[in-house]
C-alpha positions in Angstrom: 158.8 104.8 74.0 156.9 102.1 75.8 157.2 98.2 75.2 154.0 96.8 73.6 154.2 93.1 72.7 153.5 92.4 69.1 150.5 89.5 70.6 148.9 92.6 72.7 145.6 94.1 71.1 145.7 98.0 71.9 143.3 100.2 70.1 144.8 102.5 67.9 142.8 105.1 69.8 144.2 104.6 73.1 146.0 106.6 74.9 149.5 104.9 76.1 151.6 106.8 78.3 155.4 106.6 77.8 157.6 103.4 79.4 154.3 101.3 79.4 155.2 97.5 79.0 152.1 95.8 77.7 152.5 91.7 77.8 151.5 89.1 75.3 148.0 88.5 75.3 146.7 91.6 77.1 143.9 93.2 75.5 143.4 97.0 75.9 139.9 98.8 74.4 139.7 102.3 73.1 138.6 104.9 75.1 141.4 103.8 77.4 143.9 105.8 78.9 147.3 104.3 80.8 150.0 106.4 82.8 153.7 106.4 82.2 155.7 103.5 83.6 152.8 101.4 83.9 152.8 97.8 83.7 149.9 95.8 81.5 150.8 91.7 82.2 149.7 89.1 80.1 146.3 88.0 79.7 145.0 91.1 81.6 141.7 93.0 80.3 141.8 96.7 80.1 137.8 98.1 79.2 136.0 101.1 77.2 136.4 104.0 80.3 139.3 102.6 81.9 142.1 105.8 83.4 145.0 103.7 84.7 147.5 106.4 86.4 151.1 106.3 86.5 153.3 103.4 87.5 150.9 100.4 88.0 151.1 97.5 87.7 147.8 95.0 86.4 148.3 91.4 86.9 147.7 88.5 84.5 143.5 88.1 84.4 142.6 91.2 86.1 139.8 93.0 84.3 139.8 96.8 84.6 136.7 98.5 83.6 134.1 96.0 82.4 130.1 97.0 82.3 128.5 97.6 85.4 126.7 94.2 87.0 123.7 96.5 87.5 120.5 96.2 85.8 119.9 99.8 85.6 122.8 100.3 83.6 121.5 101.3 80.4 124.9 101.6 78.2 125.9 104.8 79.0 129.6 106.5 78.9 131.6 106.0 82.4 134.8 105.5 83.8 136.9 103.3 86.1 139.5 105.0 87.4 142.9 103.5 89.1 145.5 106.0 90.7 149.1 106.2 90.5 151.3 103.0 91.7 148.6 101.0 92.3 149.0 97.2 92.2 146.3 95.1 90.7 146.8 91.4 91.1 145.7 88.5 89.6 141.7 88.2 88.5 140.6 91.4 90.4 137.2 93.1 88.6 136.9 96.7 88.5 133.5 97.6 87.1 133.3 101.0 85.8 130.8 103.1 86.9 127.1 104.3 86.1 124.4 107.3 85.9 124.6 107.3 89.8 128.0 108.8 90.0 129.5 107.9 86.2 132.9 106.1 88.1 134.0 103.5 89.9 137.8 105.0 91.3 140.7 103.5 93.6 142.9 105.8 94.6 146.7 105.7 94.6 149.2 103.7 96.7 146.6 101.1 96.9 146.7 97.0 96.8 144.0 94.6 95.7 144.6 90.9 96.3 144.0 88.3 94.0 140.1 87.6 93.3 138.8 90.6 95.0 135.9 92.9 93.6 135.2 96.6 93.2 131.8 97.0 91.4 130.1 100.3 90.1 130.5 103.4 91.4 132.6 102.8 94.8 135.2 105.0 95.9 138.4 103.6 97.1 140.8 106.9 98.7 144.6 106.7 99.1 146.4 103.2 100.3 143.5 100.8 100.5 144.6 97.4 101.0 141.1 94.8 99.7 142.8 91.1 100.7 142.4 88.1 99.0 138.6 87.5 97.2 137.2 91.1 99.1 133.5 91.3 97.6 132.7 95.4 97.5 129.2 95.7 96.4 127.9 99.0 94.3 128.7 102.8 95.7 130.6 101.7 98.7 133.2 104.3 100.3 136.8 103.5 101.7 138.9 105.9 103.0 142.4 106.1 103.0 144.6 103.5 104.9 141.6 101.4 105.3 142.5 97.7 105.4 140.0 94.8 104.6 141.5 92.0 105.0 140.7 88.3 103.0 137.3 87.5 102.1 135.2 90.4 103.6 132.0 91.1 102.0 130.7 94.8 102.1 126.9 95.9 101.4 126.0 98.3 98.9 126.1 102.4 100.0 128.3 100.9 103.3 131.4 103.7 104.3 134.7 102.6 105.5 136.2 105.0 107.5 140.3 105.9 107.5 142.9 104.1 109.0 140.2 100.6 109.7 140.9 96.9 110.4 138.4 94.3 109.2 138.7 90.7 110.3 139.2 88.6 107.7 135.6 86.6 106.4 133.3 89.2 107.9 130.1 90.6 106.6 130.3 94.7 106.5 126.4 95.6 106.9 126.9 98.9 108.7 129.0 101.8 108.7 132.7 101.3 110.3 134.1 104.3 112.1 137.4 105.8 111.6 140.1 104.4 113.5 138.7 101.2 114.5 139.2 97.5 114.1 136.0 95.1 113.6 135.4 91.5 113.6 133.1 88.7 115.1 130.0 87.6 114.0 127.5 90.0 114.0 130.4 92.1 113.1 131.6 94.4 116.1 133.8 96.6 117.6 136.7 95.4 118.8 139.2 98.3 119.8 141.4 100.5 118.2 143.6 99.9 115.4 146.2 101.0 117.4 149.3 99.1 115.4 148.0 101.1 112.2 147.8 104.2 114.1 151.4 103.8 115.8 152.7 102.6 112.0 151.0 106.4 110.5 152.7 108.5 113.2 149.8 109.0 115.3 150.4 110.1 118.6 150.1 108.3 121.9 147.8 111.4 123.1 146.3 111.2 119.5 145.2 107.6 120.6 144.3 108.2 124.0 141.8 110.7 123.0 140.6 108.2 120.1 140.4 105.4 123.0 138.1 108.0 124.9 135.5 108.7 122.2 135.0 105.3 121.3 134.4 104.7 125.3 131.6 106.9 124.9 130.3 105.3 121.7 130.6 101.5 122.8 131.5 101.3 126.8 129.6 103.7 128.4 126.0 102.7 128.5 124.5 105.6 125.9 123.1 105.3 122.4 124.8 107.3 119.3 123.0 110.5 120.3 124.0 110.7 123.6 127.4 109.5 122.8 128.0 112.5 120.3 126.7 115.1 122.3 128.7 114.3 125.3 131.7 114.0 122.8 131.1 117.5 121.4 130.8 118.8 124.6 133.1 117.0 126.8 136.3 116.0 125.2 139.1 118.4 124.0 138.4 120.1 120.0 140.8 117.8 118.2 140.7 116.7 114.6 140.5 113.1 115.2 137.1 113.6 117.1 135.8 115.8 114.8 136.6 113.4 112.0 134.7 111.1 113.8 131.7 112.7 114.7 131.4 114.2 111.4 131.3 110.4 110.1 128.9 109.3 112.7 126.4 112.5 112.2 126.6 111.6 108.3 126.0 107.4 108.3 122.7 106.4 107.0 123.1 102.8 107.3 123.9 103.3 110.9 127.4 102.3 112.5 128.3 98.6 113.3 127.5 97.5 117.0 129.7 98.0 120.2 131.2 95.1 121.9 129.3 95.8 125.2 125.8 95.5 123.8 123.6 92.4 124.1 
Protein backbone atom coordinates (compact mmCIF):
# COMPACT_ATOMS: atom_id res chain seq x y z
CA UNK A 1 0.00 0.00 0.00
CA UNK A 2 1.52 3.40 -0.47
CA UNK A 3 0.40 6.72 1.50
CA UNK A 4 -1.32 9.17 -0.83
CA UNK A 5 -2.63 12.33 0.84
CA UNK A 6 -6.26 12.89 0.32
CA UNK A 7 -5.08 16.94 -0.98
CA UNK A 8 -2.62 15.10 -3.62
CA UNK A 9 -4.02 15.02 -7.35
CA UNK A 10 -2.68 11.66 -8.93
CA UNK A 11 -4.22 10.50 -12.19
CA UNK A 12 -6.16 7.63 -12.01
CA UNK A 13 -3.86 6.39 -14.79
CA UNK A 14 -0.65 6.48 -13.10
CA UNK A 15 1.31 4.12 -12.18
CA UNK A 16 2.28 4.26 -8.24
CA UNK A 17 4.67 1.86 -7.03
CA UNK A 18 4.07 0.26 -3.57
CA UNK A 19 5.24 2.32 -0.07
CA UNK A 20 5.02 5.66 -2.14
CA UNK A 21 4.14 8.64 0.31
CA UNK A 22 2.63 11.32 -1.84
CA UNK A 23 2.21 14.82 0.33
CA UNK A 24 -0.50 17.28 0.41
CA UNK A 25 -0.54 19.36 -2.50
CA UNK A 26 1.68 17.40 -4.96
CA UNK A 27 0.34 17.05 -8.27
CA UNK A 28 1.19 13.90 -10.35
CA UNK A 29 -0.09 13.69 -14.36
CA UNK A 30 -0.92 10.50 -16.11
CA UNK A 31 1.44 8.95 -18.11
CA UNK A 32 3.57 8.88 -14.97
CA UNK A 33 5.20 6.16 -13.48
CA UNK A 34 6.85 6.16 -9.65
CA UNK A 35 9.02 3.37 -8.06
CA UNK A 36 8.41 1.64 -4.70
CA UNK A 37 9.40 3.52 -1.58
CA UNK A 38 9.49 6.68 -3.26
CA UNK A 39 8.85 9.92 -1.66
CA UNK A 40 6.45 12.68 -3.58
CA UNK A 41 6.61 16.03 -0.96
CA UNK A 42 4.27 18.68 -0.91
CA UNK A 43 3.74 21.08 -3.54
CA UNK A 44 6.10 19.04 -5.87
CA UNK A 45 5.06 18.67 -9.80
CA UNK A 46 5.31 15.37 -11.34
CA UNK A 47 4.60 15.81 -15.58
CA UNK A 48 3.10 13.63 -18.64
CA UNK A 49 6.48 11.22 -19.40
CA UNK A 50 7.87 11.40 -16.00
CA UNK A 51 9.71 7.39 -14.77
CA UNK A 52 10.68 8.17 -11.20
CA UNK A 53 12.64 4.82 -10.00
CA UNK A 54 12.68 3.33 -6.70
CA UNK A 55 13.36 5.12 -3.44
CA UNK A 56 13.53 8.81 -4.26
CA UNK A 57 12.83 11.28 -2.79
CA UNK A 58 11.31 14.91 -4.74
CA UNK A 59 11.31 17.89 -2.76
CA UNK A 60 8.58 20.51 -2.18
CA UNK A 61 8.53 22.65 -5.73
CA UNK A 62 10.61 20.50 -7.76
CA UNK A 63 9.09 19.93 -11.22
CA UNK A 64 9.80 16.61 -12.83
CA UNK A 65 9.11 16.35 -16.48
CA UNK A 66 7.61 19.65 -17.79
CA UNK A 67 7.73 20.47 -21.84
CA UNK A 68 10.87 20.98 -23.23
CA UNK A 69 12.05 24.98 -23.34
CA UNK A 70 12.91 24.23 -26.98
CA UNK A 71 11.19 25.76 -29.81
CA UNK A 72 11.50 22.78 -31.94
CA UNK A 73 9.47 20.91 -29.74
CA UNK A 74 6.48 20.24 -31.51
CA UNK A 75 4.24 18.21 -28.74
CA UNK A 76 5.42 15.04 -29.15
CA UNK A 77 5.55 11.86 -26.60
CA UNK A 78 8.89 11.84 -24.40
CA UNK A 79 10.15 10.94 -21.18
CA UNK A 80 12.14 12.22 -18.18
CA UNK A 81 13.59 9.67 -16.52
CA UNK A 82 15.11 9.70 -12.66
CA UNK A 83 16.96 6.50 -11.40
CA UNK A 84 16.71 4.76 -8.17
CA UNK A 85 17.51 6.71 -4.74
CA UNK A 86 17.87 9.80 -6.23
CA UNK A 87 17.32 12.99 -4.25
CA UNK A 88 15.58 15.89 -5.92
CA UNK A 89 15.50 19.04 -3.81
CA UNK A 90 13.67 21.92 -3.56
CA UNK A 91 12.62 23.89 -7.12
CA UNK A 92 14.86 21.65 -9.38
CA UNK A 93 13.40 21.49 -13.34
CA UNK A 94 13.74 18.41 -15.10
CA UNK A 95 12.46 18.93 -18.70
CA UNK A 96 11.63 15.82 -20.46
CA UNK A 97 13.06 15.19 -23.51
CA UNK A 98 12.37 15.71 -27.42
CA UNK A 99 12.63 14.16 -31.13
CA UNK A 100 16.49 14.50 -30.68
CA UNK A 101 16.86 11.68 -28.31
CA UNK A 102 12.93 11.40 -26.85
CA UNK A 103 14.52 11.71 -22.88
CA UNK A 104 15.98 13.73 -20.59
CA UNK A 105 17.46 10.84 -17.75
CA UNK A 106 19.54 11.19 -14.33
CA UNK A 107 20.85 8.23 -13.30
CA UNK A 108 20.74 6.65 -9.86
CA UNK A 109 22.50 7.57 -6.58
CA UNK A 110 22.42 11.08 -7.75
CA UNK A 111 21.88 14.67 -5.91
CA UNK A 112 20.52 17.88 -7.35
CA UNK A 113 20.64 20.96 -5.15
CA UNK A 114 18.01 23.27 -4.78
CA UNK A 115 17.34 25.59 -7.98
CA UNK A 116 19.40 23.60 -10.31
CA UNK A 117 18.34 22.73 -14.09
CA UNK A 118 18.39 19.70 -16.29
CA UNK A 119 16.72 20.66 -19.61
CA UNK A 120 15.89 18.34 -22.75
CA UNK A 121 17.49 15.50 -23.62
CA UNK A 122 20.79 15.53 -21.23
CA UNK A 123 22.10 12.53 -19.78
CA UNK A 124 23.11 12.50 -16.21
CA UNK A 125 25.04 8.60 -15.47
CA UNK A 126 25.34 7.19 -11.92
CA UNK A 127 26.10 9.60 -8.70
CA UNK A 128 26.05 13.04 -10.20
CA UNK A 129 26.14 15.66 -7.72
CA UNK A 130 24.54 19.41 -9.76
CA UNK A 131 25.09 22.02 -6.58
CA UNK A 132 23.00 24.73 -5.78
CA UNK A 133 21.18 26.69 -9.04
CA UNK A 134 23.54 24.35 -11.67
CA UNK A 135 22.18 25.60 -15.23
CA UNK A 136 22.52 22.30 -17.76
CA UNK A 137 21.60 23.54 -21.11
CA UNK A 138 19.89 20.90 -23.83
CA UNK A 139 21.73 17.33 -24.63
CA UNK A 140 24.57 17.79 -22.27
CA UNK A 141 26.44 14.52 -21.02
CA UNK A 142 27.62 13.69 -17.29
CA UNK A 143 29.26 10.80 -16.38
CA UNK A 144 29.19 9.04 -13.35
CA UNK A 145 30.70 10.61 -10.09
CA UNK A 146 30.92 13.82 -11.87
CA UNK A 147 30.57 16.77 -9.39
CA UNK A 148 29.45 20.36 -10.49
CA UNK A 149 29.47 22.29 -7.87
CA UNK A 150 27.00 25.69 -7.13
CA UNK A 151 26.12 27.82 -9.84
CA UNK A 152 27.97 26.29 -12.95
CA UNK A 153 26.50 26.95 -16.15
CA UNK A 154 27.11 24.21 -19.01
CA UNK A 155 26.53 24.88 -22.91
CA UNK A 156 24.39 22.81 -24.89
CA UNK A 157 25.97 19.24 -26.54
CA UNK A 158 29.02 19.97 -23.72
CA UNK A 159 30.38 16.24 -22.05
CA UNK A 160 31.31 15.89 -18.57
CA UNK A 161 33.64 13.27 -18.12
CA UNK A 162 33.65 10.63 -14.83
CA UNK A 163 34.93 11.26 -11.58
CA UNK A 164 35.20 15.61 -12.47
CA UNK A 165 35.41 18.67 -10.16
CA UNK A 166 33.99 22.02 -11.37
CA UNK A 167 34.60 25.20 -9.43
CA UNK A 168 31.72 26.62 -8.28
CA UNK A 169 30.28 29.80 -10.75
CA UNK A 170 32.07 28.64 -13.80
CA UNK A 171 31.02 28.66 -17.38
CA UNK A 172 31.42 24.98 -18.96
CA UNK A 173 32.02 25.95 -22.85
CA UNK A 174 34.21 22.91 -23.69
CA UNK A 175 34.49 19.42 -23.16
CA UNK A 176 36.01 18.36 -19.46
CA UNK A 177 38.12 15.34 -19.39
CA UNK A 178 37.73 12.46 -17.06
CA UNK A 179 39.41 12.71 -13.91
CA UNK A 180 40.03 16.29 -13.69
CA UNK A 181 39.23 19.36 -11.70
CA UNK A 182 38.42 22.80 -13.59
CA UNK A 183 38.01 26.30 -12.57
CA UNK A 184 39.14 29.93 -13.26
CA UNK A 185 37.97 32.14 -15.65
CA UNK A 186 38.32 31.18 -18.89
CA UNK A 187 37.67 27.91 -17.37
CA UNK A 188 40.87 25.63 -17.10
CA UNK A 189 42.66 22.82 -15.93
CA UNK A 190 43.62 22.80 -12.73
CA UNK A 191 44.95 19.24 -11.70
CA UNK A 192 43.59 16.12 -10.75
CA UNK A 193 40.68 15.34 -8.74
CA UNK A 194 42.78 13.41 -6.75
CA UNK A 195 40.52 13.55 -3.27
CA UNK A 196 37.67 12.00 -5.50
CA UNK A 197 39.85 9.59 -6.91
CA UNK A 198 41.52 8.44 -3.38
CA UNK A 199 37.52 8.59 -2.00
CA UNK A 200 36.49 5.81 -5.20
CA UNK A 201 39.49 3.44 -4.45
CA UNK A 202 41.68 4.52 -7.15
CA UNK A 203 45.02 3.62 -6.88
CA UNK A 204 48.08 5.70 -6.09
CA UNK A 205 49.73 4.10 -9.45
CA UNK A 206 46.18 4.51 -11.01
CA UNK A 207 46.76 8.29 -10.33
CA UNK A 208 50.23 8.54 -11.15
CA UNK A 209 49.59 7.31 -14.61
CA UNK A 210 46.48 9.77 -14.78
CA UNK A 211 48.98 12.65 -13.48
CA UNK A 212 51.18 11.55 -16.61
CA UNK A 213 48.67 11.85 -19.35
CA UNK A 214 47.35 15.02 -18.40
CA UNK A 215 51.27 16.18 -18.40
CA UNK A 216 51.19 15.40 -21.87
CA UNK A 217 47.85 17.13 -22.59
CA UNK A 218 48.48 20.44 -20.61
CA UNK A 219 52.35 20.67 -19.43
CA UNK A 220 54.32 19.57 -22.10
CA UNK A 221 54.28 21.97 -24.88
CA UNK A 222 52.13 19.79 -27.62
CA UNK A 223 48.62 20.36 -29.03
CA UNK A 224 45.76 17.51 -28.55
CA UNK A 225 47.20 15.53 -31.48
CA UNK A 226 50.46 15.22 -30.45
CA UNK A 227 49.50 14.76 -26.95
CA UNK A 228 47.36 11.57 -27.92
CA UNK A 229 49.63 10.04 -30.06
CA UNK A 230 52.56 10.10 -27.70
CA UNK A 231 49.96 8.82 -25.01
CA UNK A 232 49.04 5.82 -27.22
CA UNK A 233 52.40 5.13 -27.86
CA UNK A 234 54.31 5.95 -24.84
CA UNK A 235 52.51 5.29 -21.61
CA UNK A 236 51.57 1.73 -20.29
CA UNK A 237 47.86 0.15 -21.92
CA UNK A 238 45.70 0.94 -18.87
CA UNK A 239 42.06 1.59 -18.73
CA UNK A 240 42.23 4.98 -17.31
CA UNK A 241 44.22 6.18 -20.44
CA UNK A 242 42.18 4.58 -22.73
CA UNK A 243 39.07 6.08 -21.13
CA UNK A 244 40.64 9.16 -21.69
CA UNK A 245 41.81 9.13 -25.02
CA UNK A 246 38.67 7.56 -26.21
CA UNK A 247 36.93 10.88 -24.72
CA UNK A 248 39.38 13.22 -26.22
CA UNK A 249 39.38 11.38 -29.90
CA UNK A 250 35.32 11.72 -29.51
CA UNK A 251 34.89 15.72 -28.29
CA UNK A 252 33.44 17.90 -30.87
CA UNK A 253 33.28 20.98 -28.96
CA UNK A 254 36.97 20.61 -28.17
CA UNK A 255 38.38 20.10 -24.44
CA UNK A 256 38.64 23.07 -21.98
CA UNK A 257 42.26 24.80 -22.05
CA UNK A 258 45.41 23.72 -20.06
CA UNK A 259 46.77 25.82 -17.28
CA UNK A 260 50.09 26.37 -19.10
CA UNK A 261 48.80 28.03 -22.17
CA UNK A 262 48.75 31.84 -22.80
Amino acid sequence: MSNISSLAFVHPEAKIGKDVIVEPFAYIDRNVEIGEGTVIMSNSTILFGARIGKNCTIFPHATISGIPQDLKFKGEDSLAIIGDRTTVRECVTVNRGTASRGHTTVGSDCLLMAYSHVAHDCVLKDFVILGNATQLAGEVEIDDYAILSGGTLVHQFTRIGAHTMIQGGSKVPKDVPPYTMVGREPLTYVGLNVVGLRRRSFSGEQINCIQEIYRYLYQAGYNTTQALERIEKELPDTAERDHVVSFIKGSSRGIVRGNMEG
